[in-house]
N, C-alpha and C positions, 0 to 999 in steps of 0.2 A: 686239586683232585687229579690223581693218575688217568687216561689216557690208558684203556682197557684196548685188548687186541680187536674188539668186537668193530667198536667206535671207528678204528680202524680200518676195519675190514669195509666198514658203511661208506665214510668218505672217502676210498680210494675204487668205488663202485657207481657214484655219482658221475664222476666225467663220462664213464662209459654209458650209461644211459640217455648221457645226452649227446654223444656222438651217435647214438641208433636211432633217437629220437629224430634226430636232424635228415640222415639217412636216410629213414621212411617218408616226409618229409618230401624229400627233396624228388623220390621214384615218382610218389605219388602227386606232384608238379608236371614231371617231365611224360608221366603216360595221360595225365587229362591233354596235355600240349599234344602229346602225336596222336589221341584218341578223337582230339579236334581237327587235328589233322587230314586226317586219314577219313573223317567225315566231311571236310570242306573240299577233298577232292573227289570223293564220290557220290555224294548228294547231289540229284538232280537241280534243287533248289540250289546249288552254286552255279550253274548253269544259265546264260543269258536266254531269256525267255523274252524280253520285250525291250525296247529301245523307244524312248520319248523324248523329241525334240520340240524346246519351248521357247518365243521367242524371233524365234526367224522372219525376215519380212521380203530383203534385199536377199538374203543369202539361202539358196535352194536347199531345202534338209537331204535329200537325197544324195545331193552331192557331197553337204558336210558330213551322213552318215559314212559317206564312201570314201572320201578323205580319213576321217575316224581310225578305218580298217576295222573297227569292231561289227563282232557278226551274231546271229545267233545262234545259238549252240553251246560257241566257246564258253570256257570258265570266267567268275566274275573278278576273279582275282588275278590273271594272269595279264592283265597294264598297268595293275597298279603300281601307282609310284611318283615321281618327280621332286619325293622331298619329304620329309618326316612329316610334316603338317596335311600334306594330299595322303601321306599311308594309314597316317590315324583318323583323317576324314574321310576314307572310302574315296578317294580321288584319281582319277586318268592325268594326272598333273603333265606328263610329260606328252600325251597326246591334247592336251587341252594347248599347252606349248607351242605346237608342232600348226595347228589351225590357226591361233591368233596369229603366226606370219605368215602361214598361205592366205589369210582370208582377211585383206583389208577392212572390211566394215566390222568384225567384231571387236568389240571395245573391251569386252570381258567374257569369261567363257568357265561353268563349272561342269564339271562331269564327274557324276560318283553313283557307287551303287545308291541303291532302294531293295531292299531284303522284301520279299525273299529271291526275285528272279530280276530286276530290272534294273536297267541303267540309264539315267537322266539326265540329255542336254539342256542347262539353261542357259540359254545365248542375250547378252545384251548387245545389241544393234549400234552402230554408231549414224546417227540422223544427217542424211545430207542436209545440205542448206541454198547451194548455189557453188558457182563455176568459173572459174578466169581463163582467161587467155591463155597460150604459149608459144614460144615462136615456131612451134613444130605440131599443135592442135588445143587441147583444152584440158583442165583437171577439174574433178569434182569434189568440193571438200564438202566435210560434216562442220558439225554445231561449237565444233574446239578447233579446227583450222586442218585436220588430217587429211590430205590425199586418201579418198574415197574408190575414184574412178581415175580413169586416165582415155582420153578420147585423138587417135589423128587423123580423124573424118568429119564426117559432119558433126555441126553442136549440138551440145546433150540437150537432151527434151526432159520437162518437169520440174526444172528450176531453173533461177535467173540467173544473169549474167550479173557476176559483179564487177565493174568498170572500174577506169584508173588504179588497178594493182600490179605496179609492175613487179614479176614473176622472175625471181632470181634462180629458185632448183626446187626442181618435186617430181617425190619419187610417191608408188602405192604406200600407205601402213602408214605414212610420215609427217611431220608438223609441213606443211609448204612454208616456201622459205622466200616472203615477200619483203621489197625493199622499204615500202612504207606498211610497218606492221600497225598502225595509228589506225589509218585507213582500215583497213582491213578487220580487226575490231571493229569498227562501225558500222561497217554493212554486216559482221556477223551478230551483233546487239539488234540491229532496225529486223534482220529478216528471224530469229527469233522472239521477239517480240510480236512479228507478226504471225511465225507458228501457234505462239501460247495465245493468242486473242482467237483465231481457228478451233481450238483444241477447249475453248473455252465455250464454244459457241452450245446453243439450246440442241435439243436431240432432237429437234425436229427440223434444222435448220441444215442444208447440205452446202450452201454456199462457202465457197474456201478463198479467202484473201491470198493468201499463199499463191493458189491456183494463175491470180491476175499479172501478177510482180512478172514485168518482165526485164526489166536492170533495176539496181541499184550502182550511184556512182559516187564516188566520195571526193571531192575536193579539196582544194589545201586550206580554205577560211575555215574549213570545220561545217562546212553546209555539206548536204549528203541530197540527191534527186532519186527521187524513187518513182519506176515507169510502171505505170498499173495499165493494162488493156480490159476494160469494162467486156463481162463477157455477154450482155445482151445486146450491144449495137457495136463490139468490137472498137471502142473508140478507146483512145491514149487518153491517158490522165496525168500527167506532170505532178509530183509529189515534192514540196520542198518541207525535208526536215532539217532542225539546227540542232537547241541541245537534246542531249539525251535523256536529261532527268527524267521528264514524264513520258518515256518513249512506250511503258506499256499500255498506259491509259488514253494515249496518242493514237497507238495501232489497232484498239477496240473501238475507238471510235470511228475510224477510216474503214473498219471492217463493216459497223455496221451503217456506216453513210452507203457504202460501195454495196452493200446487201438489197437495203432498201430504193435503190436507183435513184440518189439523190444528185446523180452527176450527169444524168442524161439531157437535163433540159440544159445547160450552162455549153456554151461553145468553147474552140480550143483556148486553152488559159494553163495558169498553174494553181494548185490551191497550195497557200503559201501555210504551212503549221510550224516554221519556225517562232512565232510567235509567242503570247498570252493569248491571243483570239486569231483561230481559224480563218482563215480570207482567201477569194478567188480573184486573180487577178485575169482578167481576157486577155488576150495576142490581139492586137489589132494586125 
């Protein structure tokens, strides 16, 4: 069948339709984009109106707000950033950056808007534990081995001394860098353990085991001495633990011997739980 000038004229009209089509198209893309625009910068609601900081224990929010540099007023869009994944999560990535190495104790750190006015710190904490030596004053680490604190005066108050660690380099923010790392795991296993037996304890109970610890010391047989000072007659308690298998059902138990003043009548001794069975041995 001939191929009429009409037929013609139709399919050489097509393309064009669809180059206008695309066109329109592509305006009507580009003015929602600066129509969004142009409303994300002048709507009040992009405006920080309120700032909540959640999580903090150790570390002052006033300060971390201030650190931050974010204020209220400014726009909520104007720190975003530190990476494709913080710009499509509403994220401060590059200020959230900027905090975790001024600020030793945070272990993690989000900051992103909340529509319509507000922006949100949640800070996770990293849990001291206990403290070594140095030849120039003392560090405090958390619950994974991190320089916490750093002290060269007097020794820190609120946690114990962890004994026999000899202490090779440590800096804030950093793993400490101990020569028997052996050791060192097991005074950070005996004194979270005896966190989670605390943190376990009834809501009506204030007593804290934690509170008592005042060294833990680790030796080379793999025996570990834990110094409890009883806080109702201030007396020493000599603690020998070995393995660690049962080290949390070990430290719930010594939490609530030590609750109940099961240690008061018994003179100076050690109570030995390296063991299968519990036992007080006296000092003659």
């Amino acid at each position: 069948m001939k191929e009429t000038d009409q037929d013609r004229s139709l399919k050489d009209s097509r393309p064009s339709e669809k180059k206008g089509g695309r066109r329109i198209a592509f305006f009507a893309v580009l003015t929602a984009i600066l129509v969004t625009a142009i409303l994300a910068v002048t709507l009040p609601q992009f405006r920080i109106e309120q700032i909540e900081i959640v999580g903090c224990s150790e570390i002052s929010k006033e300060a971390l707000l201030k650190s931050s540099g974010l204020t209220i007023g400014e726009h909520l869009l104007r720190n975003l950033g530190g990476g494709i994944i913080q710009l499509f999560t509403l994220r401060y990535g590059n200020i959230e950056r900027e905090l975790s190495n001024d600020y030793p104790y945070i272990s993690d750190i989000n900051i992103r808007i909340v529509f319509p006015s507000k922006v949100l710190f949640t800070v996770d904490e990293r849990k001291k534990i206990g403290y070594v030596e140095l030849p120039d004053g003392y560090a405090v680490i958390d619950t994974d081995g991190y320089v916490v604190e750093l002290y060269d005066g007097d020794a820190p108050t609120g946690v114990p001394l962890m004994e026999g660690l000899p202490v090779r380099a440590s800096a804030l923010g950093e793993m400490i860098n101990i020569t028997e790392g052996k050791g060192l795991n097991t005074c950070i296993s005996i004194l979270s353990a005896i966190l989670a037996a605390d943190e376990n304890r009834s809501k009506d109970s204030e007593f804290s085991l934690m509170k008592c610890v005042q060294s833990v010391r680790c030796i080379q047989n793999g025996t570990t001495f834990v110094t409890l000072v009883l806080p109702d007659n201030q007396k020493e308690l000599l603690v020998r633990i070995g393995s660690l298998k049962n080290i949390a059902e070990d430290m719930s138990w010594l939490r609530y011997a030590a609750e109940q003043n099961k240690f008061d009548s018994v003179g100076d001794g050690v109570l030995d739980m390296s063991g299968e069975e519990y036992t007080f041995r006296p000092v003659n």
